[in-house]
N, C-alpha and C positions, 0 to 999 in steps of 0.2 A: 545716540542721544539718550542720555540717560534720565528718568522721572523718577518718581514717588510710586507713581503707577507701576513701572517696571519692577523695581524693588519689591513690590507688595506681590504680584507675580512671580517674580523670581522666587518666591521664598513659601507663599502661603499655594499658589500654583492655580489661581483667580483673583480678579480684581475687581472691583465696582469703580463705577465712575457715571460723572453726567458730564455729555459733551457742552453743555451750553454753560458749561463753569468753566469749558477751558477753551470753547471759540468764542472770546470776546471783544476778538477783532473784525468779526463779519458780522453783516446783516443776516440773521436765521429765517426770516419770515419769507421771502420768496423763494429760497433754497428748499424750505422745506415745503412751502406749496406747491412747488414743481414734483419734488419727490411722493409729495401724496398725492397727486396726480395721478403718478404711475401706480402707485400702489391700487386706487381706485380700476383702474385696465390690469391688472395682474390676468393674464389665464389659467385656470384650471389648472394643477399638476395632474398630467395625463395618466401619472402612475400609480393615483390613489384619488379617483374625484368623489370614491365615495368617502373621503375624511376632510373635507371643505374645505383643500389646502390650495391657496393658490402659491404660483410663484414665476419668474424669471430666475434666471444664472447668467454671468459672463464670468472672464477670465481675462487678466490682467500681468504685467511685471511690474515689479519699482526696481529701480537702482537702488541700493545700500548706500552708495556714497552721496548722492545729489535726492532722493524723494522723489525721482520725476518717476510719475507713472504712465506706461503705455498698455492701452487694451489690444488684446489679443485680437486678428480676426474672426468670424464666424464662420462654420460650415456650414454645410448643409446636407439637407435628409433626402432620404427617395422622393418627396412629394415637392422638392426643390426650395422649401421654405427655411431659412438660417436658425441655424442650433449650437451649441456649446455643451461640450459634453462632459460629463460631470462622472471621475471616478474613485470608489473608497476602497476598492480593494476587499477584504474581511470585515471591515471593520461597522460597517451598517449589516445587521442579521435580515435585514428588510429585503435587500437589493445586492444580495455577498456575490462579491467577482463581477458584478455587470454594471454595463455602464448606462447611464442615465444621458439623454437629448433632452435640455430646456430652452425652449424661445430664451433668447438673450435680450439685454437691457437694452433701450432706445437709446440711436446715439447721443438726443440732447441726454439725457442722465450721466451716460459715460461724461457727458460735458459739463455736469452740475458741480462747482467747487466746491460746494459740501460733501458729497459724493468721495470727491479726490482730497480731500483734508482731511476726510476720518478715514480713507487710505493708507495715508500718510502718518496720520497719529496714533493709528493702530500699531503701525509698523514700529516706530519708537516706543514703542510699551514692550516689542519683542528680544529675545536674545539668542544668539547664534555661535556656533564654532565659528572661528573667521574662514575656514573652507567652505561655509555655508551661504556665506554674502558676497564671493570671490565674482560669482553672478547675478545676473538680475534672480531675486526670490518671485515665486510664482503667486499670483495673488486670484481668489475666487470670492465672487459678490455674489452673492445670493438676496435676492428681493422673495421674501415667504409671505405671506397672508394667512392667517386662520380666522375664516365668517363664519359663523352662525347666523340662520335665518327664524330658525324656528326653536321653540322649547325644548323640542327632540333630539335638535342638530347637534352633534358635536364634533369638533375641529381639532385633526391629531397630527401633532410633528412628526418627523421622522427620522431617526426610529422609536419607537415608541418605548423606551427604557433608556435608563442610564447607559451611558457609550461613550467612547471615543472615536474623536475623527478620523485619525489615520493624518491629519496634518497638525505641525507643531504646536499652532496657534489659531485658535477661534476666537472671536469676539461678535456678539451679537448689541446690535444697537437698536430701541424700541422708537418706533415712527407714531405709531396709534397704538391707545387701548382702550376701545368704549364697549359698554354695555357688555361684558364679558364676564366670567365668572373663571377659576382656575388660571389655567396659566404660571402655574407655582414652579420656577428653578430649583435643581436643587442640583447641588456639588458633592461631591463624594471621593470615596478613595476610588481609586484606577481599579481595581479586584473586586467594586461592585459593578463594572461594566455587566451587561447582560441582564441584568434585574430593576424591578420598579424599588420607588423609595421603602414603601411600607414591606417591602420581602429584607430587608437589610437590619443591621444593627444601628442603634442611635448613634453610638460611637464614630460609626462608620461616614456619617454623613459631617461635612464641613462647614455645610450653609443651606439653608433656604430661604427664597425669598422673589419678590415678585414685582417685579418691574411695570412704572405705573404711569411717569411721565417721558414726556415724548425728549430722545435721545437721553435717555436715563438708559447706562450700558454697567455691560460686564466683558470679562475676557478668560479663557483658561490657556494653562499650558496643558498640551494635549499629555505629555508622559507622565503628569504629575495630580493628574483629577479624573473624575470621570462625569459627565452633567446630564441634565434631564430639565425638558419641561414639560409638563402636565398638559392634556387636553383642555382645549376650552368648551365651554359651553355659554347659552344667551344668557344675559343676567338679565331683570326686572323689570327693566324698561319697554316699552311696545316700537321695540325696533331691535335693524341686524345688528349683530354684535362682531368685534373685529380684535383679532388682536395682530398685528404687522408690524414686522423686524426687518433689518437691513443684517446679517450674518457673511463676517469675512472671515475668510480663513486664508494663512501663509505658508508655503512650503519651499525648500530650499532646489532648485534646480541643479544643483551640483551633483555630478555622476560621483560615488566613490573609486578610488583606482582599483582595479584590479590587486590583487595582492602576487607579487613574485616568486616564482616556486624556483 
C-alpha cells in the first residue's frame, strides 16, 4: 500500500505525520485512555533507573499480504516473571552485543485497536525487497516513558546521541507531553551516528524538531538517516513532568541464502 507518507520516506529518508489526521474512522478517546493508563504503570528500565526512563517491550509479526498481526509469546527470567528480550547487535554504544529483558505489554494493550492500527499503518509507510515480505516481517513495540520529578531531574533516551537502530524502520508516536522542557528530534545523515547534534555540521543535520501533541509521529528509514532526542527535563509548572512515546520498529525475518561455491 502505497502513501504520501511512504514517498516522503522513500525519498527524504523521515517522515512527520499526525495519526489523528489519518484514524478518522475510530473513536481515539478511549483507546487512548486505556493506552495512558499503561503508560501511567510503566516500570523503571532496570538498565538505567538512574535516567527516569520507564518502559515496557513486546514483540510481534504482521503478514505483508493481509496486516494481521500476531504477538509473539513471552519468556521468562530466573526469578520466573515474563520478559521479551530486546536485541541491537552494535548498533546502540550503550548496550553493544547484549541483550536487554523488558517486562512486556499487558495483554489488554496487545488488544487495544489503536495499538494494532498504527501497527498496521506504520507498516504501510515501509518498503521492502519482495524477499523481505516472502515472510511475516518481525515487529517490536516499545512503551518508553521519560518523568521528571524534580528541577534537577533529568530523563535520557537511549542511547544518548545520534544512532541507528540496526532495524529498517522506526517510527516513534508521541502519547503525552506535559510540563517538560527538551525533548528536541533531530535527523541527520547516517556518518553522524555516534555523536550529539551540536559536535556535527549544520549541513549535516535534516531536521529538528519537537513533538508536542498527543499522536503527533514521525518515522525514519534506518540506512538513510541517523536520529536523536534530547533529554528532558521539568518545565515551570509545580508538577512531574512526562514525556511518553509508543516506538515501533520493523525487521524482515527472511534468512539470506547461502551463497554457492
Amino acid at each position: 500500500m502505497n502513501s504520501r507518507y511512504q514517498d516522503v520516506l522513500r525519498q527524504e529518508g523521515y517522515v512527520k505525520f499526525q495519526l489523528a489526521d489519518v484514524f478518522t474512522d475510530i473513536h481515539l478517546e478511549a483507546e487512548l485512555k486505556a493506552i495512558g493508563e499503561a503508560f501511567d504503570q510503566l516500570p523503571v528500565d532496570a538498565y538505567a533507573p538512574e535516567f527516569n526512563r520507564y518502559r515496557r517491550y513486546s514483540r510481534a509479526v504482521i503478514l505483508p499480504r493481509t496486516g494481521q498481526v500476531e504477538w509473539l509469546p513471552n519468556t521468562v527470567d530466573a526469578a520466573g516473571q515474563p520478559v521479551q528480550e530486546y536485541f541491537q547487535g552494535p548498533y546502540n554504544p550503550e548496550y553493544a552485543g547484549s541483550y536487554r529483558r523488558f517486562p512486556p505489554l499487558s495483554e489488554k494493550i496487545k488488544a487495544n485497536r489503536l495499538v494494532e492500527r498504527i501497527i498496521q499503518f506504520d507498516f504501510c509507510q515501509t518498503f521492502w525487497d519482495e524477499r523481505d515480505i516472502l515472510l511475516p516481517v518481525h515487529v517490536g513495540v516499545h512503551f518508553v516513558k521519560l518523568k521528571v520529578e524534580t528541577d534537577e531531574d533529568e530523563a535520557v533516551s537511549s542511547p544518548n546521541c545520534l544512532h541507528q537502530d540496526g532495524e529498517p524502520f522506526t517510527f516513534v508516536h508521541l502519547i503525552r507531553r506535559k510540563n517538560v522542557t527538551g525533548g528536541v528530534n533531530t535527523i541527520a545523515e547516517p556518518a553522524c551516528a555516534g555523536r550529539l547534534p551540536h559536535e556535527i555540521k549544520a549541513e549535516s543535520v535534516r531536521a529538528s524538531f519537537t513533538l508536542k501533541d498527543s499522536l503527533e509521529s514521525y518515522g525514519v528509514c534506518d540506512q538513510k538517516v541517523s536520529h536523536y532526542v534530547s533529554p528532558v527535563k521539568k518545565g515551570s509548572e509545580d508538577a512531574a513532568g512526562e514525556r511518553s512515546a509508543i516506538l515501533i520498529d520493523f525487521q524482515p525475518t527472511v534468512v539470506a541464502p547461502l551463497e554457492q561455491s
